[in-house]
C-alpha positions as CSV (number, residue, x, y, z in Angstrom):
1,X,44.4,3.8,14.8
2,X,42.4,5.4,12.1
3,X,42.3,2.0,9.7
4,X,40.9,0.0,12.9
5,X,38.0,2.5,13.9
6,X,37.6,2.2,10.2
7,X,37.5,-1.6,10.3
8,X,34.4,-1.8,13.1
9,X,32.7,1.1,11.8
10,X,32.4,-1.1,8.5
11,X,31.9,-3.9,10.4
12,X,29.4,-2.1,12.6
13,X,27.7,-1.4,9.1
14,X,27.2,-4.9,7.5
15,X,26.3,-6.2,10.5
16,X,23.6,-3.9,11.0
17,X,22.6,-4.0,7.6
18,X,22.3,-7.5,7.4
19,X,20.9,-7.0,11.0
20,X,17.9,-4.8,9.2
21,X,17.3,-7.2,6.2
22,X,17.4,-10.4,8.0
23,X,15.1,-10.0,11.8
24,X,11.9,-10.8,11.2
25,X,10.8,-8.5,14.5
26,X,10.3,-4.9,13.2
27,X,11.8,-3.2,16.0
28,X,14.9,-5.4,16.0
29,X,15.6,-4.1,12.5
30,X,15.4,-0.3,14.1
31,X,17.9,-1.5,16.7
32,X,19.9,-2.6,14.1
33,X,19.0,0.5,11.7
34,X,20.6,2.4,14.5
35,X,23.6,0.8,14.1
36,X,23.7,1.0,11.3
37,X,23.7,4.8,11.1
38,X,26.1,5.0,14.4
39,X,28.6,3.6,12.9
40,X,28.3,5.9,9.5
41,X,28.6,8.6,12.1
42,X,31.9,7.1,12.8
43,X,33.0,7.2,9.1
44,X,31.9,11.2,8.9
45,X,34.4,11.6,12.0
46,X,36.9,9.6,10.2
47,X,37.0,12.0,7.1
48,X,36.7,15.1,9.4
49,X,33.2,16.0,8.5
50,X,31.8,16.7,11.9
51,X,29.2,18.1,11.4
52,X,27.4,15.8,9.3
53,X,28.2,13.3,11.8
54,X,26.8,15.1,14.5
55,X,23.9,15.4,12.1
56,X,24.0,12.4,11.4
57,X,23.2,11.3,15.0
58,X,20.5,14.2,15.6
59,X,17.9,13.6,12.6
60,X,18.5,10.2,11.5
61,X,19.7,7.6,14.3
62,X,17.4,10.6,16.5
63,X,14.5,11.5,14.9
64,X,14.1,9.1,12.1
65,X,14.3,6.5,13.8
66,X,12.1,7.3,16.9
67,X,9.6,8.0,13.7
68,X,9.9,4.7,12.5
69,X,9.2,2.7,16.4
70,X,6.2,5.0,16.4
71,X,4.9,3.7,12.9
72,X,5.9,0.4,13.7
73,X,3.7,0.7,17.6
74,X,1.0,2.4,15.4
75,X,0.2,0.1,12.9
76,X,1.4,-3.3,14.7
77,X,-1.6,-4.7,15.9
78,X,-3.5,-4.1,12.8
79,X,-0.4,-5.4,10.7
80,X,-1.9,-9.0,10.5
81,X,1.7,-10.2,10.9
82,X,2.0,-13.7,11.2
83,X,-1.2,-14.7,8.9
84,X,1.0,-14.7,5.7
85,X,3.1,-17.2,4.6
86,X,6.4,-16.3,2.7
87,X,6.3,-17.6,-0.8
88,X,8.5,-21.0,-1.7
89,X,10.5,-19.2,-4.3
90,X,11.4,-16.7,-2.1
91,X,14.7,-18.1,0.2
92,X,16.2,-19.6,-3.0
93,X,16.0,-16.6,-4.8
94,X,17.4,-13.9,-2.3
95,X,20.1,-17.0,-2.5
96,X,21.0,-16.7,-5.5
97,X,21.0,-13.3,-5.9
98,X,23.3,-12.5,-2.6
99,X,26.0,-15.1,-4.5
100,X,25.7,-12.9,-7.6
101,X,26.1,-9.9,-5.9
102,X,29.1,-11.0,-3.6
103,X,30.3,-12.1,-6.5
104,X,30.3,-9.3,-8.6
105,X,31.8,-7.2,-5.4
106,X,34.6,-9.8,-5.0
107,X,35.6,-9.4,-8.5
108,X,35.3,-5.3,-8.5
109,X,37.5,-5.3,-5.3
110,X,40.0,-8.1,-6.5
111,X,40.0,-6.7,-10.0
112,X,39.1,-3.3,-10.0
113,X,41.1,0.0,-10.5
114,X,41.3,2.4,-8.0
115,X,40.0,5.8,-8.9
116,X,42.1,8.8,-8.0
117,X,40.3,10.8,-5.7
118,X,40.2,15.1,-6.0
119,X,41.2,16.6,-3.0
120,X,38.7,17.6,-0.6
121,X,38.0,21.5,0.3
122,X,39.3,22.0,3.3
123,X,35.7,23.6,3.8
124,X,33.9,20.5,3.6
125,X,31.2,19.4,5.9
126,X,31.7,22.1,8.4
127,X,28.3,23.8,9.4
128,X,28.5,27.4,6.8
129,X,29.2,24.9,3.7
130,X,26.3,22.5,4.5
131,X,23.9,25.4,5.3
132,X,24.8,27.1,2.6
133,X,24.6,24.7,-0.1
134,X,21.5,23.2,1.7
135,X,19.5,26.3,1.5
136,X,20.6,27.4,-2.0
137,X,21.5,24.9,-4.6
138,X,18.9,22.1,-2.3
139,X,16.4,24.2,-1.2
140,X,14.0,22.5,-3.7
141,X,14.9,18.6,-2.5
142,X,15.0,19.6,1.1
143,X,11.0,20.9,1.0
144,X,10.0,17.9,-0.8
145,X,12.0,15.9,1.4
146,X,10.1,17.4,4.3
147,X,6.8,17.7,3.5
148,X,7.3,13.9,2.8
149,X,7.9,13.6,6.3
150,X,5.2,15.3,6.9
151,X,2.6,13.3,4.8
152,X,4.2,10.0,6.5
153,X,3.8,11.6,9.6
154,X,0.1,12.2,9.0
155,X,-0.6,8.8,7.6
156,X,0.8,7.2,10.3
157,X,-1.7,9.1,12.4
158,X,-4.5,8.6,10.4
159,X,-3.7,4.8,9.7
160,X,-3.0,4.3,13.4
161,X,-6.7,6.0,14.4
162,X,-9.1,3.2,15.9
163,X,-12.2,3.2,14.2
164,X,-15.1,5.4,15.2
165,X,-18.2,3.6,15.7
166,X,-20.9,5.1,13.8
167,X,-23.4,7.1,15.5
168,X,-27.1,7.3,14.3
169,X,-28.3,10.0,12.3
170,X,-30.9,12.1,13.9
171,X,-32.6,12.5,16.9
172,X,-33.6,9.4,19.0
173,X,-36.9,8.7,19.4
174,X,-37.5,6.1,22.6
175,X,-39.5,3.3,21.7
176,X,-42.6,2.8,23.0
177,X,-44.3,-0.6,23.8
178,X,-47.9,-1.4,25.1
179,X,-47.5,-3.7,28.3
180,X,-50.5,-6.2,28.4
181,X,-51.2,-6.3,24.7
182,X,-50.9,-9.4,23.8
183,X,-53.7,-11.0,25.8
């Protein structure tokens, strides 16, 4: 049972990866963002690490993306989308180089040792050992990682801002004109 939830979690991945890469709507590549990171959820649950899963859920198929439909409503009408044309060179390109890298993963999983794995603390991923190593050996990468957030957050705001017209400097003086003097 556990190799076939494995099976359409992956396939719940590639499709949503390829999903992401290949729509050209923005939010069809969140939808498919968030199934992307479903199914990863799936694949924490699979190797007992519920917690992260559940985290996994909460801040990133949650709150990231939410973020990213608000960036993309933000900034979509003044995205100019649709006024640039793709480059020629581009589609053969991103062709060639998906052949070379299937290729090169065909060969690593045809051809390739398998690496002995250690075995896994029986502490791993439950809540005390994520918060613990969170807020001491990552305390440093999890403030930068926020106040990353928080800087896209505020451009997002700023960038989405309609401009303010400009208002004149200084009093207004009303003008005055002489009625009758032209003749």
């Amino acid at each position: 049972m556990e190799r076939v939830i494995f099976i359409l979690a992956a396939a719940g991945v590639l499709a949503g990866g390829v999903g992401v890469i290949a729509s050209r709507q923005p939010v069809h590549s969140v939808l498919a963002l968030l199934l992307v990171l479903g199914s990863l959820a799936m694949h924490y649950l699979l190797l007992d690490a519920q917690f992260i899963a559940v985290l996994q859920v909460i801040i990133y198929a949650g709150a990231i993306v939410v973020l990213f439909v608000f960036v993309i409503m933000l900034l979509h009408g003044r995205s100019g989308e649709g006024r640039h044309q793709a480059l020629r060179w581009q589609r053969p390109v991103a062709f060639v180089l998906g052949v070379v890298f299937c290729a090169i993963l065909g060969g690593v999983l045809l051809f390739g040792r398998p690496v002995p794995l250690p075995p896994v603390d029986p502490q791993f991923g439950t809540a005390e050992d994520v918060g613990r190593s969170l807020f001491t050996s990552y305390v440093f990468a999890f403030e930068v990682a926020s106040m990353i957030l928080l800087v896209g957050i505020v451009a997002a705001v700023v960038l989405g801002k309609p401009p303010t017209p400009e208002k004149p400097s200084g009093p207004r003086r009303p003008v005055v004109t002489q009625v009758g003097a032209d003749r």
